[in-house]
N, C-alpha and C positions, 0 to 999 in steps of 0.2 A: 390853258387852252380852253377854247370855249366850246361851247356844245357843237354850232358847227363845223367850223374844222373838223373834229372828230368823226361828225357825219363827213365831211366832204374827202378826210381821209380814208374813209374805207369803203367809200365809192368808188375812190380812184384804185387804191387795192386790191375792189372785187374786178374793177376792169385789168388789170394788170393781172391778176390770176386768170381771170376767164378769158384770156389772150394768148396766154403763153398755156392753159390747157389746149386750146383752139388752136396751137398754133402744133402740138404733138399730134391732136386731131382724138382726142379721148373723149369727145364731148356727146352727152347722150341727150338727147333733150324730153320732157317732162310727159310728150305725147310718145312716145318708145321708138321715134324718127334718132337713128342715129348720124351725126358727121362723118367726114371722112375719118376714117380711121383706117391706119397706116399700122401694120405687124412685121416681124420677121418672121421669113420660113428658113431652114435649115434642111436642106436633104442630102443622105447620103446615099454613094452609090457604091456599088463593087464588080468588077468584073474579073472573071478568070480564065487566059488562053492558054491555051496549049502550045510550047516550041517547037515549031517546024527545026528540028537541028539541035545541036548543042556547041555550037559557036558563038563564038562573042557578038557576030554580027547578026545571029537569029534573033539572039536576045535584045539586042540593039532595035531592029526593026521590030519585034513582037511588042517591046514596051512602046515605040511610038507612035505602033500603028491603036496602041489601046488608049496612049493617051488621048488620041486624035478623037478616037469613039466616044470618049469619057466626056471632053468638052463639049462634043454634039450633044450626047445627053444633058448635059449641066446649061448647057445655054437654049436648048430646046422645051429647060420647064416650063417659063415662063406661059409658052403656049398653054402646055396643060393648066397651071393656076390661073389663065384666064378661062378657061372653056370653063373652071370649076368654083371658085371661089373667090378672083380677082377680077377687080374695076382696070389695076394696072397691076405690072411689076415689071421691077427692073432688076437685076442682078449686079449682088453688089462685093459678093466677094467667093472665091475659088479658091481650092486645095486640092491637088493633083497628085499622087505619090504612089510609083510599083515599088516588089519587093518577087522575086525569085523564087523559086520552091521546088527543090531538085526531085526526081521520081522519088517515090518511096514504096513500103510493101503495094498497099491498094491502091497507088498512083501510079499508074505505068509510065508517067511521061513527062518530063520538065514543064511547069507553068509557069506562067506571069500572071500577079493577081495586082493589078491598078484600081487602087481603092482613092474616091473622089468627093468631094463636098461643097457644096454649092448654096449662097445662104444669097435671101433675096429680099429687096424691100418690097410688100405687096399693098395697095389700096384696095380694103376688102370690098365688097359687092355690095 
């Protein structure tokens, strides 16, 4: 192989790496001007109600009136990571799951605790 080639192979290499970084969006350039660059956030939440009742249908209606609350918080981040630290985001994946928790000594009173997870792709600022 001759000397060009050589050169002309790893011209084409640096453009194919500096494309497919470019194209993740990690790209920092030499004056401290960065590209787009694209992160995940992950947040969790938790909420805990108290049962109106100790029916099947309290519990029925407690968990899906929290799940209901849960999704308004998880799809309402987006606002706050733009007010703070996002160009964009978009929400790209949810986890939603209650769990019970009958009175105990210092608990006087049936809960529902609807723990929730919300991960987003964000373009930082």
């Amino acid at each position: 192989m001759t000397k060009q080639h050589v050169s002309a192979g790893r011209q084409t290499s640096a453009r194919w790496a500096a494309a497919a970084i470019g194209a993740l969006g990690f790209v920092t350039f030499a004056d401290g001007v960065h590209a787009q660059e694209k992160v995940s956030v992950t947040v969790n939440y938790a909420l805990t109600l108290k049962l109106d009742g100790d029916s099947a249908d309290a519990v029925i209606k407690t968990q899906s009136d929290g799940r209901r609350s849960m999704y308004a918080m998880i799809s309402g981040e987006c606002t706050t990571l733009e007010q703070t630290i996002a160009r964009s985001c978009r929400l790209m994946n949810v986890n939603v799951r209650s769990s019970n928790r009958p009175a105990r000594r210092g608990n006087q009173q049936d809960t529902v605790t609807i723990r929730g997870t919300g991960t987003y792709s964000v373009e930082m600022k």
